[in-house]
N, C-alpha and C positions, 0 to 999 in steps of 0.2 A: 542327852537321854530323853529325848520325846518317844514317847511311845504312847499306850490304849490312855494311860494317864493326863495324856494332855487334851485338855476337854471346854464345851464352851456350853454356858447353858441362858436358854432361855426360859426364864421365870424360872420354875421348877422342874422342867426338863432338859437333859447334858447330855450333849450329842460327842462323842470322839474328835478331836480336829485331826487335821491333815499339816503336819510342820514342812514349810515350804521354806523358811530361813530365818535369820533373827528377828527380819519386821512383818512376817508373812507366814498367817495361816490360812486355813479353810475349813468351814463348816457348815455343814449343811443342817439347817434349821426345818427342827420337826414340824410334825403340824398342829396346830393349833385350833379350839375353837374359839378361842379370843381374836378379834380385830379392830382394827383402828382403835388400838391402846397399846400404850406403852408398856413394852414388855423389858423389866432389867434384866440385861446381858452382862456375861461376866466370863473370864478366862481364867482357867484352872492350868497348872504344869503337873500339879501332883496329884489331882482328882482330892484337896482336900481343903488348898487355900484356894480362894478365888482371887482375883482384880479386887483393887478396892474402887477404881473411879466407875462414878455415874454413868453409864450406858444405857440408854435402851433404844430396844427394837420393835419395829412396828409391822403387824402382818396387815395387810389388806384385802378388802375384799377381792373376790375373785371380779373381772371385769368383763360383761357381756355386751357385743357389739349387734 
């Protein structure tokens, strides 16, 4: 039963994921005006508990050549 429930958030914001199988989701990570800081990440199955381990993700600056 994955469905809109199953959710991944960064910091304070929780994007929908995409269930691809037992070890494999996908989620596409909002935008952010924070970077280059750690942002905790967490997965949700019922949009109510999250992950409990330590995660985070990191946005970067954009890079101009």
């Amino acid at each position: 039963n994955f469905d809109e429930n199953t959710r991944c958030a960064f910091g304070t914001k929780s994007v929908e994921a995409t269930f691809i199988n037992s070890n494999y989701i996908i989620c596409v990570a909002p935008f952010s005006d924070v970077v280059e800081k750690p942002i905790p990440f967490t997965i949700s199955l019922n949009n109510q508990q999250n992950s409990k381990d330590t995660l985070f993700y990191w946005y970067l600056s954009l890079i101009h050549i």
